[in-house]
LODREN-887407 format. One record per residue (C-alpha): residue number from 0; x, y, z; residue in one letter. Coordinates in nm, 2 decimals. Each point is the difference from the previous one (the first is absolute). Layout:
<sites>
<site NUM,<X,Y,Z>,A>,
...
</sites>
This chain:
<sites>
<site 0,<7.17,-5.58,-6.44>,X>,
<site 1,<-0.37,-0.07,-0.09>,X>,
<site 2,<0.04,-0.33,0.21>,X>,
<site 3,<0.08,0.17,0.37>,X>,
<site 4,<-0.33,0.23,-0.07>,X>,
<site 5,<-0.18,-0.29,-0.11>,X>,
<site 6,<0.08,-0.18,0.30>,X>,
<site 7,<-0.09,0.29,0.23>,X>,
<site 8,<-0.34,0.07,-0.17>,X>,
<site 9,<-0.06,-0.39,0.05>,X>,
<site 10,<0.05,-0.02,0.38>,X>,
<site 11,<-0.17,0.29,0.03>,X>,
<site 12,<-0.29,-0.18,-0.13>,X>,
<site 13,<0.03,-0.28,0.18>,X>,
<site 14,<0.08,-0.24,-0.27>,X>,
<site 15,<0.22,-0.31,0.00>,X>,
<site 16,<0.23,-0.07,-0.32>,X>,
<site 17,<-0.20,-0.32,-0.14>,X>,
<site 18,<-0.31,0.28,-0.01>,X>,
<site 19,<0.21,0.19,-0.23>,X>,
<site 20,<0.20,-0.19,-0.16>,X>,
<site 21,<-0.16,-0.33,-0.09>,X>,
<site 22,<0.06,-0.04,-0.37>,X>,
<site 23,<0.20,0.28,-0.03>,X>,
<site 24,<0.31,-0.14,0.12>,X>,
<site 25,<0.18,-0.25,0.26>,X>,
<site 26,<-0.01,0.08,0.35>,X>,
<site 27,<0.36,0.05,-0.03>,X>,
<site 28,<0.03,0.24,-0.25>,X>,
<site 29,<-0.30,0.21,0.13>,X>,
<site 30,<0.24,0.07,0.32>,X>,
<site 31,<0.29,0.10,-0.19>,X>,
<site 32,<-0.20,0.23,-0.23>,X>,
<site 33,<-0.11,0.14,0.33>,X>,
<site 34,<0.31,0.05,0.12>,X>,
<site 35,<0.08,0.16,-0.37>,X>,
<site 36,<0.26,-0.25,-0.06>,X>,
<site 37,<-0.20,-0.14,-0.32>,X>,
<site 38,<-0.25,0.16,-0.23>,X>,
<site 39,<-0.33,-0.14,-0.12>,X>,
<site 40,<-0.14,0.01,-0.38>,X>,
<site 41,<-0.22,0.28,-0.10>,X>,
<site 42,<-0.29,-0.26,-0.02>,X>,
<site 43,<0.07,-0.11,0.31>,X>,
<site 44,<0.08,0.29,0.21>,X>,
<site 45,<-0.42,0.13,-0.13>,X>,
<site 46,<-0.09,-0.35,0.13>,X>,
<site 47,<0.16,0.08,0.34>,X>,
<site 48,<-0.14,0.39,-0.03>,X>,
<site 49,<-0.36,-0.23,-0.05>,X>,
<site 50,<0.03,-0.19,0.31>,X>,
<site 51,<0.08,0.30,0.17>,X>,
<site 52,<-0.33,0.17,-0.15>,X>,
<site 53,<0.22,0.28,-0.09>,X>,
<site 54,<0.01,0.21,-0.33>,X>,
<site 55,<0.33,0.06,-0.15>,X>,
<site 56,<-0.05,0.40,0.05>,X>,
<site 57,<-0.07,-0.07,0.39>,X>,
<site 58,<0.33,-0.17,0.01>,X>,
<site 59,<0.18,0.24,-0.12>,X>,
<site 60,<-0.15,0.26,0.20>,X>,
<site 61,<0.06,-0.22,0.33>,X>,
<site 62,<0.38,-0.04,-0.12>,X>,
<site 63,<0.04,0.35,-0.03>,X>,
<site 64,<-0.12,0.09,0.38>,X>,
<site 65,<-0.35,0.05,-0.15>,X>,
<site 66,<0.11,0.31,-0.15>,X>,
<site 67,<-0.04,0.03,-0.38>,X>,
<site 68,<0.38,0.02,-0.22>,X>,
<site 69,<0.10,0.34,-0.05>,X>,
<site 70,<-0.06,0.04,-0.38>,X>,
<site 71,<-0.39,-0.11,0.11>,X>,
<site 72,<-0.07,0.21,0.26>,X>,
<site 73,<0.10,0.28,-0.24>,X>,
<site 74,<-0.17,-0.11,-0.27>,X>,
<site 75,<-0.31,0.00,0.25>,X>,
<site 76,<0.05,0.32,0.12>,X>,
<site 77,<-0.02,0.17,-0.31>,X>,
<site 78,<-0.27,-0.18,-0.10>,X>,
<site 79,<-0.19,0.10,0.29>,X>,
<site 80,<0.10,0.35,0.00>,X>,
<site 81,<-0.13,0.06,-0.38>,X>,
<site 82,<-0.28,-0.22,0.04>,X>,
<site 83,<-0.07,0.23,0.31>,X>,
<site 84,<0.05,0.36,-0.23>,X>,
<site 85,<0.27,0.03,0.29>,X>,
<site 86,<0.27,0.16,-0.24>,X>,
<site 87,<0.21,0.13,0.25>,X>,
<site 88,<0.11,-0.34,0.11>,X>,
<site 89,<-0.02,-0.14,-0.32>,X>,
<site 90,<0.31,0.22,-0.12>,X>,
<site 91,<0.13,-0.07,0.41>,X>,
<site 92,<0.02,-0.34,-0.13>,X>,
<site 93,<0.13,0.00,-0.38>,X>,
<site 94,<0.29,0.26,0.14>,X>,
<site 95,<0.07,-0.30,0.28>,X>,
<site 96,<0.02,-0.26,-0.29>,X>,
<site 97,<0.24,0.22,-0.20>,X>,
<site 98,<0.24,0.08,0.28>,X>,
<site 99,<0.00,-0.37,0.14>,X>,
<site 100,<0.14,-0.32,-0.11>,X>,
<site 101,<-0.22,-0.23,0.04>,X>,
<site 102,<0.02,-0.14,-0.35>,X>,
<site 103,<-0.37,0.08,-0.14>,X>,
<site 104,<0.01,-0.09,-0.33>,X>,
<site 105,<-0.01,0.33,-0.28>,X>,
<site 106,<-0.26,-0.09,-0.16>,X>,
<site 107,<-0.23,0.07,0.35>,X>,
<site 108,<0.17,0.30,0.08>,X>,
<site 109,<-0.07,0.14,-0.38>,X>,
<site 110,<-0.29,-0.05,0.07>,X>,
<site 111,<-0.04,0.17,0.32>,X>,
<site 112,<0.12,0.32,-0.13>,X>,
<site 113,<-0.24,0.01,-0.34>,X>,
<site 114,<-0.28,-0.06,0.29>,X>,
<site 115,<0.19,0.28,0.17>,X>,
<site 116,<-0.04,0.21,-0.33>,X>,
<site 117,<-0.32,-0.06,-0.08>,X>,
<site 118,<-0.17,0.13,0.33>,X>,
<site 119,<0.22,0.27,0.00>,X>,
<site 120,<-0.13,0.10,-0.39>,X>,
<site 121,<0.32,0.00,-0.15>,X>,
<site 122,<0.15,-0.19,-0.31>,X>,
<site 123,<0.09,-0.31,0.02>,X>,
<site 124,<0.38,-0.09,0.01>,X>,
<site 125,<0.00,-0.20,-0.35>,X>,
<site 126,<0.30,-0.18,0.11>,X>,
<site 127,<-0.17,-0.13,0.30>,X>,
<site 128,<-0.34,-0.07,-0.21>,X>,
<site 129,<0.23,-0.22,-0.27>,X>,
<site 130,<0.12,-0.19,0.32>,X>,
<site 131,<-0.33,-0.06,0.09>,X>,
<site 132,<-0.15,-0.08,-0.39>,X>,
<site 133,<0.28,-0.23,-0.07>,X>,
<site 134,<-0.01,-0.24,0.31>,X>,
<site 135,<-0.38,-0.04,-0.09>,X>,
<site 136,<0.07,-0.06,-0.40>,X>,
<site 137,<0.25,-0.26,0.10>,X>,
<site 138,<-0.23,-0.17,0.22>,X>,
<site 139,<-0.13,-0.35,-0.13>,X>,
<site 140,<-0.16,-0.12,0.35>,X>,
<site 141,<-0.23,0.21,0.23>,X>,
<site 142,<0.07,-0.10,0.36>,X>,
<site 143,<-0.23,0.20,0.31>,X>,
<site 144,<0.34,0.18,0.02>,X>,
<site 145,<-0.03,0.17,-0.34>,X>,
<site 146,<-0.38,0.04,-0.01>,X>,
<site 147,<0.08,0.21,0.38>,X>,
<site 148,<0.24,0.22,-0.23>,X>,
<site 149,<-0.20,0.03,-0.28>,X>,
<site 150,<-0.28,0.15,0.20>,X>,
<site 151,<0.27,0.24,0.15>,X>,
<site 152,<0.09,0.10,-0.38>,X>,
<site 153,<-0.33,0.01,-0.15>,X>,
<site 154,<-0.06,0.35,0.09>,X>,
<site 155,<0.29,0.17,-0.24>,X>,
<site 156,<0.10,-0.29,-0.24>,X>,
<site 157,<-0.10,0.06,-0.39>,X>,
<site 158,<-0.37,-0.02,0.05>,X>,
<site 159,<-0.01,-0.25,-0.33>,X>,
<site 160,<0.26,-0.21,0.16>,X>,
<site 161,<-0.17,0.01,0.37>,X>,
<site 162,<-0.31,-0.14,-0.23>,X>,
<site 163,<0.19,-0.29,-0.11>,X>,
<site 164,<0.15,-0.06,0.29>,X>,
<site 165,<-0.28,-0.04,0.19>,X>,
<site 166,<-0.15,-0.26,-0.26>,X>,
<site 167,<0.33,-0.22,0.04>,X>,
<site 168,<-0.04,0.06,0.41>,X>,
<site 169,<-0.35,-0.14,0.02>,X>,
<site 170,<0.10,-0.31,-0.24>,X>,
<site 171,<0.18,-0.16,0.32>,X>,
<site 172,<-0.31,0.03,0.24>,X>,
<site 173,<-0.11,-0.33,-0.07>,X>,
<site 174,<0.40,-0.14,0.15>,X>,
<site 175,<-0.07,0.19,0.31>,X>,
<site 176,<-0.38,-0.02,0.04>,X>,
<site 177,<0.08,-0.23,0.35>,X>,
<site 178,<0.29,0.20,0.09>,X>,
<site 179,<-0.06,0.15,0.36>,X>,
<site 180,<-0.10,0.40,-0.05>,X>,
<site 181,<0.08,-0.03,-0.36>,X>,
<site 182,<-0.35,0.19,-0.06>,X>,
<site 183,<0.12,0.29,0.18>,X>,
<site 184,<0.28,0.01,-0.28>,X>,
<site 185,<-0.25,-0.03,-0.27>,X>,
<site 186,<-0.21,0.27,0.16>,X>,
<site 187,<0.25,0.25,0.05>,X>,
<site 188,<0.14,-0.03,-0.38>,X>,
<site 189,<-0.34,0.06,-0.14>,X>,
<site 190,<-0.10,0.30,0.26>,X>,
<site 191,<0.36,0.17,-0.11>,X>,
<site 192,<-0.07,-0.09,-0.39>,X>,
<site 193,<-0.39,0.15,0.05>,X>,
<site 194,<0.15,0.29,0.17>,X>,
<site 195,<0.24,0.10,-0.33>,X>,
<site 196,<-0.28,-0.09,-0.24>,X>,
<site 197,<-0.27,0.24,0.18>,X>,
<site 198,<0.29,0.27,-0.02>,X>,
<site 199,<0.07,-0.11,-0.37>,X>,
<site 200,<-0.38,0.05,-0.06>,X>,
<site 201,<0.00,-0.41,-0.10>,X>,
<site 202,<-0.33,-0.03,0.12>,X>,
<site 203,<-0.09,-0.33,-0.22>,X>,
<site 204,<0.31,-0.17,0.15>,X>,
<site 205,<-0.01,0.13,0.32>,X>,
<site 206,<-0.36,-0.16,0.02>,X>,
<site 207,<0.13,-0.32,-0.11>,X>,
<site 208,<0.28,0.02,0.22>,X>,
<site 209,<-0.29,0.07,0.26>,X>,
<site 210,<-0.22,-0.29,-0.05>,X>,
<site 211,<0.30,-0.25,0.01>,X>,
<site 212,<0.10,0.13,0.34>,X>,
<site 213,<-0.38,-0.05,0.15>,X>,
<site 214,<-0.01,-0.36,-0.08>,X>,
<site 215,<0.33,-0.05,0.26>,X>,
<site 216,<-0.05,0.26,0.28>,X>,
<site 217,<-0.28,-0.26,0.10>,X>,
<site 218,<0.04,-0.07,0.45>,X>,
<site 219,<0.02,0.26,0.29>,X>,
<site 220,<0.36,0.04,-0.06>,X>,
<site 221,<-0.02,0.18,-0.30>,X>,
<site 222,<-0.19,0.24,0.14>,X>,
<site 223,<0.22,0.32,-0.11>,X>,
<site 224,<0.06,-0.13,-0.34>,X>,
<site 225,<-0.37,-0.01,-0.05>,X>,
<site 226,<-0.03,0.35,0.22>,X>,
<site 227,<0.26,0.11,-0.28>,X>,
<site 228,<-0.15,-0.13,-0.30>,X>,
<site 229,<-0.41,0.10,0.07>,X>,
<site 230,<0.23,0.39,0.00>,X>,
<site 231,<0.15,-0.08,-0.34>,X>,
<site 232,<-0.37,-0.08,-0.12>,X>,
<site 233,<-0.13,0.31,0.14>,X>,
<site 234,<0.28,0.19,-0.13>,X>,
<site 235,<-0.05,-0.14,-0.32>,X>,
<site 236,<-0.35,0.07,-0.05>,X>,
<site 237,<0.04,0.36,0.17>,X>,
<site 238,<0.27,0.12,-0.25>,X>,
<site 239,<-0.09,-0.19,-0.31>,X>,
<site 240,<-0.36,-0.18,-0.01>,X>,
<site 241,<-0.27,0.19,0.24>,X>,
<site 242,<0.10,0.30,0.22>,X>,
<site 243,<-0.29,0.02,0.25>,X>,
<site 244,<0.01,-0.44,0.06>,X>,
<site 245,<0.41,0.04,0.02>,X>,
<site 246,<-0.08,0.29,0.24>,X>,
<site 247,<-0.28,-0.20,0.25>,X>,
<site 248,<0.25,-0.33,-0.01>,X>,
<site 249,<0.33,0.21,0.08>,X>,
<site 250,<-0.22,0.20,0.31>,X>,
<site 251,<-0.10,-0.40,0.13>,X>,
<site 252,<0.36,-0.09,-0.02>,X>,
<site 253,<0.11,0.31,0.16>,X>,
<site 254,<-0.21,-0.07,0.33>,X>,
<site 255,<0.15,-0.37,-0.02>,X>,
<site 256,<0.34,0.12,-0.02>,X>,
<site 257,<-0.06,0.24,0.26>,X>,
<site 258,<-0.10,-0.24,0.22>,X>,
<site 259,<0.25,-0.28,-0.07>,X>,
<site 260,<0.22,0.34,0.06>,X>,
<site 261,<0.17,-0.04,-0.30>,X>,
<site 262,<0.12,0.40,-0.02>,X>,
<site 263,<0.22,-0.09,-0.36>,X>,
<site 264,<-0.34,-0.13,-0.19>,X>,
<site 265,<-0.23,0.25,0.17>,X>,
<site 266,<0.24,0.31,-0.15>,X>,
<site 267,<0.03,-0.14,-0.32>,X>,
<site 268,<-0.40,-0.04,0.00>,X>,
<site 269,<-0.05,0.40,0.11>,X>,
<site 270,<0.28,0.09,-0.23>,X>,
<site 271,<-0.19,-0.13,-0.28>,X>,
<site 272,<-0.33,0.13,0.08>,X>,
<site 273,<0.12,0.33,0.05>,X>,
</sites>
């Protein structure tokens, strides 16, 4: 019950019930939620997560023995496998999530295995891909949820439909604009969408795309979206405005991402001025 780890996470801290509880509820009830023999009101319970000066995600993560719910820490293992070109346990994982019951939702693992395709170089599964296309045409509100799997799909979707996708992905920036890390969602949509349009030879949109994406990766923690998107300018202007000012920006980015000893960036960088 949420109420017993409530309770422990408050005496842990140190904090009497009037500290967490004024206005939230009587003294009386506050013990017998704690004891998880009442519940509180959504409202309320945030109230009570407030007082504790606790997120809603660090709750959860404290209920589950700090340790992240099984369909997560998949999900983030994958993620960091393919973000990390480590393919090997990127198909460890997907045959893990196949094989298991842990109730990840279809729509995740088709996707999983079109990502699986695509790095392999083979055709997509269409019946996987129609999975995929039809959540996003039935989708009338963009939560950070779907804008984290739209920038997992962007790379293989219909490349007129992963155009207008990404229009009706930026339209909710404004709802999230004092959401904590929500830039860091933004960023990685449009670095995935530039990615596809420099491969699709969109070089108009993909500068657009570019110039939208500079005006939020502003602060020290968006350091590697902006190490990411000064590469996408370089590569830009190396394969399709001015060879020899592409080539003299990717050889300065190469010696930066040597040195932040970023191997992934640095390979793609050699690979291209080969």
């Amino acid at each position: 019950m949420y109420g017993v780890v409530v309770k422990k996470i408050r005496l842990d801290k140190g904090l009497p019930l009037k500290s967490v509880y004024t206005e939230v509820c009587s003294k009386t009830n506050a013990i017998k939620f704690e004891s998880g023999e009442r519940t509180l009101a959504v409202d309320k319970f945030y109230q009570v997560l407030s007082n504790l000066m606790m997120t809603m995600d660090e709750f959860q993560w404290i209920k589950n023995g700090y340790r992240p719910q099984l369909d997560v820490y998949h999900s983030y293992r994958i993620s960091k496998s393919w973000n990390a070109n480590k393919i090997a346990q990127f198909e460890k994982y997907i045959r893990h999530i196949e094989s298991s019951t842990i109730g990840i939702e279809r729509i995740q693992l088709a996707n999983y295995r079109l990502l699986e395709n695509y790095e392999k170089g083979l055709k997509l599964n269409e019946q996987e891909l129609s999975i995929v296309i039809d959540y996003f045409s039935n989708l009338l509100t963009w939560t950070l949820s779907d804008l984290k799997f739209f920038a997992n799909n962007c790379y293989f979707l219909p490349y007129p439909l992963m155009g207008q996708l990404l229009k009706e992905a930026l339209k909710v920036q404004s709802r999230y604009k004092y959401y904590p890390n929500s830039d860091h969602v933004f960023a990685t949509v449009l670095i995935n969408c530039i990615e596809r349009m420099i491969k699709e030879k969109d070089v108009s949109n993909a500068l657009s795309s570019l110039s939208i994406l500079n005006d939020l990766i502003t602060g020290i923690t968006m350091d590697g979206y902006r190490l990411l998107a000064k590469y996408y300018e370089a590569k830009i202007t190396f394969l399709y405005l001015d060879t020899e000012a592409g080539r003299e920006s990717l050889e300065d980015l190469l010696k930066v991402a040597n040195f932040f000893d970023n191997s992934q960036l640095a390979e793609e960088i050699e690979e291209l001025l080969k």
